[in-house]
ZASE-120152 format. One record per residue (C-alpha): residue number from 1; residue in three letters; y, x, z. Coordinates in steps of 0.02 Angstrom, whole numbers, always signed. Example, Ala and Ser with C-alpha at 12.3 -4.5 7.8 and 13.67 -1.06 7.14 Angstrom:
# ZASE-120152
- 1,Ala,-225,+615,+390
- 2,Ser,-53,+684,+357
***
This chain:
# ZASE-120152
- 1,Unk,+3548,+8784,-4086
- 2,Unk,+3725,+8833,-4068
- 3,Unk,+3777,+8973,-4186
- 4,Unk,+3923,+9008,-4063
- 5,Unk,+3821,+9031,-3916
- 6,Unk,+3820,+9217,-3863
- 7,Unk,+3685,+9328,-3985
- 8,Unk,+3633,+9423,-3827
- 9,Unk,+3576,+9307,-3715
- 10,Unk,+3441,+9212,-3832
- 11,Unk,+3510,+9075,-3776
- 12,Unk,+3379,+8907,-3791
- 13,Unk,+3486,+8761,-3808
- 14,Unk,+3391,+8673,-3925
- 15,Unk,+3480,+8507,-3932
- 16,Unk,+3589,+8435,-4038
- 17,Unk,+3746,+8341,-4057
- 18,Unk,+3748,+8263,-4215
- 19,Unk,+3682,+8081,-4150
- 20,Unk,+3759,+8061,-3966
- 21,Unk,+3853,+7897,-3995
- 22,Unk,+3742,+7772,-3932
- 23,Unk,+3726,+7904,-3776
- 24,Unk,+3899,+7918,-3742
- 25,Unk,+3927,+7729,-3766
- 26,Unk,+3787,+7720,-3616
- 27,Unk,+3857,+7709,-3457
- 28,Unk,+3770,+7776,-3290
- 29,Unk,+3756,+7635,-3226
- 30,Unk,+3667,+7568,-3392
- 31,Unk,+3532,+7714,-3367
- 32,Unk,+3524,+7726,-3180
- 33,Unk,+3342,+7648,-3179
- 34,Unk,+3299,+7815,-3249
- 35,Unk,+3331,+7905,-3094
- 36,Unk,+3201,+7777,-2982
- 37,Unk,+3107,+7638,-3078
- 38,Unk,+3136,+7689,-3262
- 39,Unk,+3033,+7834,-3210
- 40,Unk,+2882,+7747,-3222
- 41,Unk,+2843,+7771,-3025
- 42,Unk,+2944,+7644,-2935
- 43,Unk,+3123,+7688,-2842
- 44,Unk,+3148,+7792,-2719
- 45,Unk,+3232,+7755,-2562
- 46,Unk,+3281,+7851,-2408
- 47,Unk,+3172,+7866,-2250
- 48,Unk,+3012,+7796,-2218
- 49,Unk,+3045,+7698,-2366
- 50,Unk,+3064,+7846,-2468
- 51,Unk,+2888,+7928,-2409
- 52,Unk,+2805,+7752,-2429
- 53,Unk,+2849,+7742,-2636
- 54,Unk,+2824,+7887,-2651
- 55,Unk,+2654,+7903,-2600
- 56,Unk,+2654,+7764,-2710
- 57,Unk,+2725,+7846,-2850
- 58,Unk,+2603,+7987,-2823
- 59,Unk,+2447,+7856,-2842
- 60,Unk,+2525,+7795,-2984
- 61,Unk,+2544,+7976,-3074
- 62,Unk,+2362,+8000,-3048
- 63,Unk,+2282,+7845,-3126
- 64,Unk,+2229,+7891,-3303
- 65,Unk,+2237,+7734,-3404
- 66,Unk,+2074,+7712,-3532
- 67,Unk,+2088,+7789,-3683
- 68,Unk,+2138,+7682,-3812
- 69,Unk,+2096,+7785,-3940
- 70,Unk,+2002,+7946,-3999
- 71,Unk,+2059,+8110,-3917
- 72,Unk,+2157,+8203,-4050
- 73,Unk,+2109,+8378,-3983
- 74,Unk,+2059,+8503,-4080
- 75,Unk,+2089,+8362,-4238
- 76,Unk,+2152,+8461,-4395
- 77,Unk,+2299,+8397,-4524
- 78,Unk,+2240,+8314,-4708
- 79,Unk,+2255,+8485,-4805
- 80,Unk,+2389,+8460,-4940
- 81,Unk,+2466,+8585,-5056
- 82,Unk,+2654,+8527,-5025
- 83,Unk,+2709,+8475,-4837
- 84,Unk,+2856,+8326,-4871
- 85,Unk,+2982,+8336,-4724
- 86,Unk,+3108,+8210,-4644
- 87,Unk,+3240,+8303,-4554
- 88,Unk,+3348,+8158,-4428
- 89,Unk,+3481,+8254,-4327
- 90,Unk,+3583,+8377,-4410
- 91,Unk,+3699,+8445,-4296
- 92,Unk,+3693,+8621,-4216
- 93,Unk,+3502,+8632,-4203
- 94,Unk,+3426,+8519,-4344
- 95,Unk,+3578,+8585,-4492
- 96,Unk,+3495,+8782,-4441
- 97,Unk,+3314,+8716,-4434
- 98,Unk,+3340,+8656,-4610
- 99,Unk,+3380,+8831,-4680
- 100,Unk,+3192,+8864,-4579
- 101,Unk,+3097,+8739,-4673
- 102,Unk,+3177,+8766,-4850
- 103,Unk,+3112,+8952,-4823
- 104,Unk,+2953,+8915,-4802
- 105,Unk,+2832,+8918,-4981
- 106,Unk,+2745,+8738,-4993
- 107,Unk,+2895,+8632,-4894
- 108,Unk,+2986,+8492,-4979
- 109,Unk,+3114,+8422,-4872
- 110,Unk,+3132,+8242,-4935
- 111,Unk,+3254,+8172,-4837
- 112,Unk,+3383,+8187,-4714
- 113,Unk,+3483,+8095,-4594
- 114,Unk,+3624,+8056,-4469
- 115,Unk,+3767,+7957,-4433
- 116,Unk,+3881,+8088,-4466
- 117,Unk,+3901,+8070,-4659
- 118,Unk,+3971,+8248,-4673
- 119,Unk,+3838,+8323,-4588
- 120,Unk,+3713,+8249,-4700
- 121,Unk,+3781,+8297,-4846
- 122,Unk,+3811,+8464,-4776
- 123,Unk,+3612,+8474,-4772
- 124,Unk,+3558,+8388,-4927
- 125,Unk,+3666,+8519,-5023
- 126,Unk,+3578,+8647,-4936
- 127,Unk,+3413,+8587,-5032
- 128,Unk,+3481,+8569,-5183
- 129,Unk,+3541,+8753,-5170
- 130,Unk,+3384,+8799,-5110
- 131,Unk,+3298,+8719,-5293
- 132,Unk,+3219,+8582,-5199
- 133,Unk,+3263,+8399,-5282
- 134,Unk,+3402,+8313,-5198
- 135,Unk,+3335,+8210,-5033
- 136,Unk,+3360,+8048,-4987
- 137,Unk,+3533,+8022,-4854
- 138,Unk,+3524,+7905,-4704
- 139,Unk,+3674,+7890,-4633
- 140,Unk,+3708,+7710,-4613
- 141,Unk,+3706,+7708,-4408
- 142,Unk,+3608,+7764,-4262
- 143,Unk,+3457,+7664,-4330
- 144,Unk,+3456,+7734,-4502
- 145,Unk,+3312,+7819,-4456
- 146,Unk,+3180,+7697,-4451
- 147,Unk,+3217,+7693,-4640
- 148,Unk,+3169,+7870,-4662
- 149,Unk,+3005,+7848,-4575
- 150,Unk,+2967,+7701,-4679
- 151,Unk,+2950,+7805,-4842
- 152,Unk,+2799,+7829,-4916
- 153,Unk,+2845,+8018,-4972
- 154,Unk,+2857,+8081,-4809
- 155,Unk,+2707,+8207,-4697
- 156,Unk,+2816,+8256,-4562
- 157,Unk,+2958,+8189,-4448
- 158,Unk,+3068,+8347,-4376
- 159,Unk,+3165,+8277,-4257
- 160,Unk,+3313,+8369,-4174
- 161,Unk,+3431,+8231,-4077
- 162,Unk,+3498,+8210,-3904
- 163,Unk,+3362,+8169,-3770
- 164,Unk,+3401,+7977,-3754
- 165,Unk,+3319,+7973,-3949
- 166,Unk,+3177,+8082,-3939
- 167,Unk,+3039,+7957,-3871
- 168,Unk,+3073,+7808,-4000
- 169,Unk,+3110,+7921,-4151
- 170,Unk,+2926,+7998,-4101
- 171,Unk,+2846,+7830,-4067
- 172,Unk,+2944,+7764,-4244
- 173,Unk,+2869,+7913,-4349
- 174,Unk,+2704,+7884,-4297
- 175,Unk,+2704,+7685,-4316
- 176,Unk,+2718,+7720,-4488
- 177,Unk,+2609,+7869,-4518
- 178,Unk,+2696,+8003,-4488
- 179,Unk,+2666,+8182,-4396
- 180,Unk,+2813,+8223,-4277
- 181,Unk,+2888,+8371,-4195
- 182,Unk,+3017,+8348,-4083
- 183,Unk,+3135,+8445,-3989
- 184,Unk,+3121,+8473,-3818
- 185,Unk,+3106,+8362,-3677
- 186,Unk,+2993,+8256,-3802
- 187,Unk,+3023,+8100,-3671
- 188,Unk,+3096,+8087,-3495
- 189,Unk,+2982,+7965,-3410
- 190,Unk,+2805,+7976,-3362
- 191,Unk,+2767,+7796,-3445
- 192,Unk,+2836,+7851,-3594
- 193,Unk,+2727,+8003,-3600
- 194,Unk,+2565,+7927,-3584
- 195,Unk,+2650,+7790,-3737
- 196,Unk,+2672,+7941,-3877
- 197,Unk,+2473,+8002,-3797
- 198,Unk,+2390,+7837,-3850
- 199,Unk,+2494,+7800,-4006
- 200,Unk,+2446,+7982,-4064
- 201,Unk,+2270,+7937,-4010
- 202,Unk,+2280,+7762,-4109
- 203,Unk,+2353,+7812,-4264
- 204,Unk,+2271,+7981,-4294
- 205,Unk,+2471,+8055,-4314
- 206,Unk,+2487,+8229,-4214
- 207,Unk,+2641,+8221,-4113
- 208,Unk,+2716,+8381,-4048
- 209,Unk,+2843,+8470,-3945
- 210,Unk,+2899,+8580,-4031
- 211,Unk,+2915,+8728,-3915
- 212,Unk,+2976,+8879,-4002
- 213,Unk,+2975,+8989,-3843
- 214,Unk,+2775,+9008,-3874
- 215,Unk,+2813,+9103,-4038
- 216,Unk,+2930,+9211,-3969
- 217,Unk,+2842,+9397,-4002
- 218,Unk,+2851,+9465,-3827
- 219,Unk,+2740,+9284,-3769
- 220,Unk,+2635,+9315,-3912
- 221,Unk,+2588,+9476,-3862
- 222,Unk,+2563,+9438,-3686
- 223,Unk,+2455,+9283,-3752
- 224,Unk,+2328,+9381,-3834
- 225,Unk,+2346,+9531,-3692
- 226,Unk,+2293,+9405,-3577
- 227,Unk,+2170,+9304,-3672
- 228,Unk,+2095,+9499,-3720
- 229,Unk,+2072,+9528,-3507
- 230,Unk,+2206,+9661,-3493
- 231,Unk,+2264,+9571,-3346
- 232,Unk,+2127,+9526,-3270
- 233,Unk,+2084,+9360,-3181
- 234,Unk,+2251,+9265,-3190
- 235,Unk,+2331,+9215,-3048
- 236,Unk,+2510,+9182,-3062
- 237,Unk,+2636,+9166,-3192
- 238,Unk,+2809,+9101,-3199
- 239,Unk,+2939,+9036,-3302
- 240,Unk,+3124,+8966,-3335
- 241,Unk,+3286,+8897,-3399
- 242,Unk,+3413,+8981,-3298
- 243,Unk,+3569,+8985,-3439
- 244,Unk,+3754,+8969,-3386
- 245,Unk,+3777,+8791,-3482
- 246,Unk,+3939,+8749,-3407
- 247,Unk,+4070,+8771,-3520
- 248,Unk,+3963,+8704,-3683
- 249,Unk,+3933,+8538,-3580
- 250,Unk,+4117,+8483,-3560
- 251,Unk,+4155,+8551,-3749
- 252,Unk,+4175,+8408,-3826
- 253,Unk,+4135,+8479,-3991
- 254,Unk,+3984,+8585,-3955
- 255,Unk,+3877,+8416,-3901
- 256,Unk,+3989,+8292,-3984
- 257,Unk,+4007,+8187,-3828
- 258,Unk,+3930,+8206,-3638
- 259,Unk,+3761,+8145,-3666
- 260,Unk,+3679,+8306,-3591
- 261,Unk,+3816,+8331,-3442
- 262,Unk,+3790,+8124,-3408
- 263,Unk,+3596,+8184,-3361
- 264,Unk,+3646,+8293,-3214
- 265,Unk,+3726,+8111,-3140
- 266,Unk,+3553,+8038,-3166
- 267,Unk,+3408,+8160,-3109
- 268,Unk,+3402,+8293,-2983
- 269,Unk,+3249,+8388,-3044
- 270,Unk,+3198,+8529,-3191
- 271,Unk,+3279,+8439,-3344
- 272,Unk,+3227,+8560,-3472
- 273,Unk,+3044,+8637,-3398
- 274,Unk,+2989,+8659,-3570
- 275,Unk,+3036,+8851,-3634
- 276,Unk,+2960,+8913,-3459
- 277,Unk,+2807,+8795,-3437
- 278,Unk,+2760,+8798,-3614
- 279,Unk,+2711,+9001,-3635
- 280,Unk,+2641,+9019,-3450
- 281,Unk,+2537,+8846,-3493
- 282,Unk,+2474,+8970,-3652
- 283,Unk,+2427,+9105,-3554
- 284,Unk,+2313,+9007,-3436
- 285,Unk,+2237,+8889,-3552
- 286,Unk,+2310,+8744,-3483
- 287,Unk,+2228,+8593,-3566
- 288,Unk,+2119,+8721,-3629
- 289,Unk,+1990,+8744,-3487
- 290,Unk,+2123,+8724,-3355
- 291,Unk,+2252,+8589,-3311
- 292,Unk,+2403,+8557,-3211
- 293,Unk,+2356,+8468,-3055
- 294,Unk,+2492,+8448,-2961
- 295,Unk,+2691,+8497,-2935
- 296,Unk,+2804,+8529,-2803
- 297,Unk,+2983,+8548,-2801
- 298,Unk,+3147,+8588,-2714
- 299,Unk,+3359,+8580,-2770
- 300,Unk,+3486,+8675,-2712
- 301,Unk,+3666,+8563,-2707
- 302,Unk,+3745,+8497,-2846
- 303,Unk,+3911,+8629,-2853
- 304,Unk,+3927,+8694,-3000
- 305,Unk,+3977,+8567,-3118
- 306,Unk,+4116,+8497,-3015
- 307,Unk,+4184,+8664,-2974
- 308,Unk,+4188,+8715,-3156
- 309,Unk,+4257,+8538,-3185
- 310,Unk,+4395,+8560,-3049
- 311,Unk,+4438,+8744,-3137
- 312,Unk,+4423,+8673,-3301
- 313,Unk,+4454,+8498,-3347
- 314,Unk,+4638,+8415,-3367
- 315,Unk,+4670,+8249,-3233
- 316,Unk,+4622,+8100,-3334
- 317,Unk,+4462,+8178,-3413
- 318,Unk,+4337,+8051,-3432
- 319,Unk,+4237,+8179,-3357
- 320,Unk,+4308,+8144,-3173
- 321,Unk,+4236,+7978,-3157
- 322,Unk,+4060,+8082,-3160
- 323,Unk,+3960,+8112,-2994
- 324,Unk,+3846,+8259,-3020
- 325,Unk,+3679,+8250,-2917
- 326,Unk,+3577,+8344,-3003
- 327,Unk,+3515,+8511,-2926
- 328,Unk,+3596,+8678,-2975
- 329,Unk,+3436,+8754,-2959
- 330,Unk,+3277,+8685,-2941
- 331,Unk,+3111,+8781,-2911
- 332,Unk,+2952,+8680,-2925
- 333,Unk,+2774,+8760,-2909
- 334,Unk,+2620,+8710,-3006
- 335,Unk,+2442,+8700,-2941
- 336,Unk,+2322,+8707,-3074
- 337,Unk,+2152,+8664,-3066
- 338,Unk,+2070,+8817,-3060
- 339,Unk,+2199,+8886,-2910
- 340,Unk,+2300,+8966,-2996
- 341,Unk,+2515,+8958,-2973
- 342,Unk,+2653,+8915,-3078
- 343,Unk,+2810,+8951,-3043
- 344,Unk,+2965,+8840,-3151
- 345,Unk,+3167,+8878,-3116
- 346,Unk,+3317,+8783,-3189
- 347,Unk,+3493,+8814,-3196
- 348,Unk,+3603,+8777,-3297
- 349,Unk,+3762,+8760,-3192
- 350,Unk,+3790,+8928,-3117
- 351,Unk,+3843,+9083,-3175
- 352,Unk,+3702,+9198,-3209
- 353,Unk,+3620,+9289,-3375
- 354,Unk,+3517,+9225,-3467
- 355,Unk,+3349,+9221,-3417
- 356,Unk,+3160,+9098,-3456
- 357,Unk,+3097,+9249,-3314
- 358,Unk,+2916,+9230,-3439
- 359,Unk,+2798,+9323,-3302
- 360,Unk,+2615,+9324,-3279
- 361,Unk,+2499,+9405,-3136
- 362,Unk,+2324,+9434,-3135
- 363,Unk,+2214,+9543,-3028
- 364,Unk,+2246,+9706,-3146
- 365,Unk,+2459,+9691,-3168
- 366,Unk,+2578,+9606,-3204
- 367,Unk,+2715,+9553,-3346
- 368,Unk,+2868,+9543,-3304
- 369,Unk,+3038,+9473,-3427
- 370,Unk,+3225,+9477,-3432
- 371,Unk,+3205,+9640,-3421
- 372,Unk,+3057,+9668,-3533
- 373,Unk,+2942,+9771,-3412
- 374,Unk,+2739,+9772,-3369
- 375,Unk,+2625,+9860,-3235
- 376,Unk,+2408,+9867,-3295
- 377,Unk,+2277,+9967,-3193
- 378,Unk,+2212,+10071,-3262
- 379,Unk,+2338,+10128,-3363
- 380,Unk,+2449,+10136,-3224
- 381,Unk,+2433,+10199,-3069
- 382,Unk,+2605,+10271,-2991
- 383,Unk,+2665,+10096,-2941
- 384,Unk,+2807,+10112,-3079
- 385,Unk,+2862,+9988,-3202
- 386,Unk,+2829,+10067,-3373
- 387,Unk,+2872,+10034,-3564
- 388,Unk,+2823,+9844,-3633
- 389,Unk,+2841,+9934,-3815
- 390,Unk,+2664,+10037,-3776
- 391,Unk,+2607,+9868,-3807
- 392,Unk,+2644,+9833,-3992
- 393,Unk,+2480,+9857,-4049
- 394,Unk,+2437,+9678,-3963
- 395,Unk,+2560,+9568,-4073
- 396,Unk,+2484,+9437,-4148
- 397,Unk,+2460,+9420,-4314
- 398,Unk,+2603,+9308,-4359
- 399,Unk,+2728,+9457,-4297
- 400,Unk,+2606,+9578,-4377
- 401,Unk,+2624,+9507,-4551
- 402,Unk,+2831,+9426,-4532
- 403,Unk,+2895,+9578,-4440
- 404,Unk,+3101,+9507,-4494
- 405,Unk,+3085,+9348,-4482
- 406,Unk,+3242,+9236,-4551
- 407,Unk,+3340,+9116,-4415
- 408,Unk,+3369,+9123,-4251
- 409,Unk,+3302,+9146,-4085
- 410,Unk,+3232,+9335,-4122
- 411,Unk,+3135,+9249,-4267
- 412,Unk,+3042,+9125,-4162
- 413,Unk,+3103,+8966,-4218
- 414,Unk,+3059,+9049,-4399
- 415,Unk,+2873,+9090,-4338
- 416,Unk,+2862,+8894,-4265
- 417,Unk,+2898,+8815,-4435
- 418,Unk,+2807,+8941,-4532
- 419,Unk,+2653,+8909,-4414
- 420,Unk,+2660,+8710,-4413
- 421,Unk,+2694,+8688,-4598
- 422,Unk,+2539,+8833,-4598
- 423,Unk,+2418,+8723,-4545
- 424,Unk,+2484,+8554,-4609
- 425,Unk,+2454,+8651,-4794
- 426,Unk,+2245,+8728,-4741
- 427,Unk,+2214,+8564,-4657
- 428,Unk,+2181,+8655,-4500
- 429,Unk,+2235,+8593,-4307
- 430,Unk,+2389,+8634,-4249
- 431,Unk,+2430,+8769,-4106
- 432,Unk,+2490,+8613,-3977
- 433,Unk,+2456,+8442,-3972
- 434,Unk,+2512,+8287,-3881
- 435,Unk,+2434,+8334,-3717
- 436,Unk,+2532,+8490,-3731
- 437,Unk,+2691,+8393,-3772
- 438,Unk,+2659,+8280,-3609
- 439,Unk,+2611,+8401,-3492
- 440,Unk,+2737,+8535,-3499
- 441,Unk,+2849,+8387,-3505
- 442,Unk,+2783,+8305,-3345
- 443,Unk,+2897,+8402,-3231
- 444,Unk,+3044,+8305,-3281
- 445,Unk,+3025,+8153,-3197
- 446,Unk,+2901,+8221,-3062
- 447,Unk,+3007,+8375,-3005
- 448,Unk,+3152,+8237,-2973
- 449,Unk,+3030,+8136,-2869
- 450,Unk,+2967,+8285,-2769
- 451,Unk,+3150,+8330,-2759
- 452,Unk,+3190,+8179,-2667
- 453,Unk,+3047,+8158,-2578
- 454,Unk,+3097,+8329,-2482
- 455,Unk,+2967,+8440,-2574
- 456,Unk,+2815,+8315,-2552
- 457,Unk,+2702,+8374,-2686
- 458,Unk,+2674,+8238,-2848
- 459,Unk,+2545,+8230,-2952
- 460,Unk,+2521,+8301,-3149
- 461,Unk,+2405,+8184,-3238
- 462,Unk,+2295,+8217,-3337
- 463,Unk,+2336,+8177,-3506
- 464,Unk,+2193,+8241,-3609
- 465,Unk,+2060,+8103,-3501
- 466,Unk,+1938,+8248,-3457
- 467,Unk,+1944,+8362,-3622
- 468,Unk,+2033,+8502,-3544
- 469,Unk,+1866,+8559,-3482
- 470,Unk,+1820,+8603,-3649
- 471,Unk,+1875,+8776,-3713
- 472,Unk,+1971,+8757,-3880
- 473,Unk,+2066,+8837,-3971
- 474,Unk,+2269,+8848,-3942
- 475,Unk,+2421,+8985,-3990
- 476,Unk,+2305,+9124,-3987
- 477,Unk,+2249,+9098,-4153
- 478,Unk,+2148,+9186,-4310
- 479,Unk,+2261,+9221,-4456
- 480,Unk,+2187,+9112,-4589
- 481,Unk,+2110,+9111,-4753
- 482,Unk,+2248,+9045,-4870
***
């Protein structure tokens, strides 16, 4: 997270900067498979070309491959009374995180790295001055990190590095025993997706996306609101990343090269569904004894970033050999299983306020974010919004008991490590698995597809092979015994 990002917005750029080289040494065209094949659902055309793949690509999205392994719902962590952490990507998300994790009673963090040697010594002497033994420094290269997972010493991989990274550091970590967490998107392609689901499966090694938008305390409280009936029969929620991005993508400093502005020349759909999806996917019990079925999107233009360029950016910028196609705002809506709708916006390239819109509907009110507001029957009856504070008595326990939590966020990214490093301790199963991680990343790739398939609906598969009909537990959990 960017400390200089404005305090009022709770802003949710959660990516980092500290290990963009090999991105920005990528060139578009070196990627551009990612935007058609490299999706894992064939290339899209134009024309009748374009509907015939893609009713391909839809086929495709719907086989479920057999399980390769054991399903690894519901499958608790090896209780241990000290949880020894890995930290790779220390930049503006992974150097705060660290302050997280060395705050936590029962966390070792072991060792460290990234190929910016200043930044890793930057975070090593944070552990030292926290009492912890100095950890281990990788900094020899991009690669350096396969020697971190390698160590015997090590429980957990955090992972906090630009997108490109996210899907082999996960896949790394748990080839050689590791748990992972990983910043958000956890992968961009489908293919990929259904790679970190089996190797979970097969090597018994949880694999997460770390979402901290489900700890935030206004989700939490709508989480067990909802799960308590207050809003009835659910029927609708909603949720977003609308966040002016512009000027932090051509700051040169702020992502230490133009790995996340080089994905708006690659994709045209939701790049960053994951702080929206993630809650509302809570709420309903998706995976849970409901699924995501199915997703349909549409873009508006690609304007924004070339306007702000244009405004912005000296002649000569390596910036205005870019071609921008992906949507300034898309809006996709997901069908889930039991009928209900999800509603997912993104925007990053427009000026707006902040806002992840975090909304839910059911047959007795509604919830409504960005401005914190909510209507219930019978409680209310005069067809006025009225006070979300009323409320406070339904925060969940983990609110309840850290009512300042340290770090950013509003204390969520504080209540995420707290929670994971929790259960890794009691041996208990985590809040979100790898099914989670998959499906709330789905959209990625499929909202692009639908995108340029003119709003042709693509289908979510489904990642869990049949165990989201069982009821399990998920976020809205017991406080436990210690």
């Amino acid at each position: 997270m960017n400390d200089d990002a404005p305090k009022d917005q709770d802003p949710q750029n959660t990516d980092d900067g500290s290990m963009s080289r090999r991105s920005v040494l990528r060139s578009t065209a070196g990627v551009a498979g990612i935007a058609g094949a490299g999706l894992g659902l064939g290339t899209l055309g134009s024309g009748t070309a374009a509907a015939t793949t893609t009713s391909e690509a839809a086929a495709n999205a719907a086989t479920v491959p057999a399980r390769q392994g054991r399903t690894m719902a519901g499958v608790s962590f090896d209780r241990r009374s000290t949880v020894r952490v890995g930290i790779v990507g220390l930049g503006n998300r992974g150097g705060s995180m660290i302050d997280l994790f060395l705050a936590v009673t029962g966390v070792q963090v072991v060792a460290v790295c990234d190929p910016v040697k200043a930044k890793a010594e930057q975070a090593a002497a944070k552990v030292t001055a926290a009492g912890q033994p100095a950890p281990a420094v990788y900094t020899n290269g991009e690669d350096d990190y396969e020697n971190l997972c390698k160590r015997g010493d090590i429980d957990f991989v955090y992972v906090a590095t630009p997108w490109d990274f996210h899907f082999e550091m996960a896949k790394t970590a748990m080839l050689n025993g590791k748990h992972v967490g990983v910043e958000c998107p956890i992968a961009l392609q489908l293919d990929q997706l259904w790679q970190l689901v089996d190797l979970s499966e097969r090597t018994r090694r949880h694999c997460m996306q770390l979402e901290n938008c489900c700890y935030g305390r206004n989700e939490m409280r709508v989480l067990r609101m909802a799960h308590a009936g207050l809003f009835g029969d659910l029927l609708h929620g909603a949720g977003a990343y609308n966040h002016d991005l512009r000027g932090l993508m051509f700051d040169p400093d702020y992502y230490e090269g133009p790995w996340r502005r080089l994905w708006h020349t690659r994709l045209r759909g939701d790049l960053y569904p994951n702080h929206g999806f993630g809650p509302v996917a809570n709420y309903m019990d998706i995976n849970r004894g409901d699924r995501a079925v199915s997703i349909t999107s549409v873009g508006s233009p690609a304007r924004g970033l070339a306007e702000y360029r244009e405004q912005h950016m000296p002649a000569g910028d390596p910036s205005w050999k870019e071609t921008y196609i992906e949507s300034d705002r898309t809006i996709s809506l997901v069908q889930t299983a039991k009928g209900r709708v999800i509603r997912l916006e993104h925007d990053v390239s427009t000026p707006h306020p902040y806002s992840r819109i975090n909304s839910l509907g059911g047959t007795k009110g509604v919830f409504e974010d960005y401005p914190t507001r909510i209507y219930l029957e019978p409680d209310h009856t005069d067809d006025q919004w009225k006070d979300f504070a009323a409320y406070a008595d339904w925060d969940h326990w983990l609110w309840k008991e850290h009512a300042n939590p340290p770090g950013g966020h509003g204390g969520m990214d504080y209540m995420l490590v707290f929670r994971l490093m929790q259960c890794m301790r009691l041996g208990i199963a985590p809040d979100f698995d790898v099914y989670d991680a998959a499906t709330w990343t789905a959209p990625v790739p499929l909202s692009h597809l639908s995108i340029k398939a003119k709003g042709i609906p693509q289908q979510i598969p489904d990642f869990t092979r049949g165990e989201w009909k069982k009821a399990r537990a998920g976020m809205d959990s017991d406080k436990p015994a210690e």
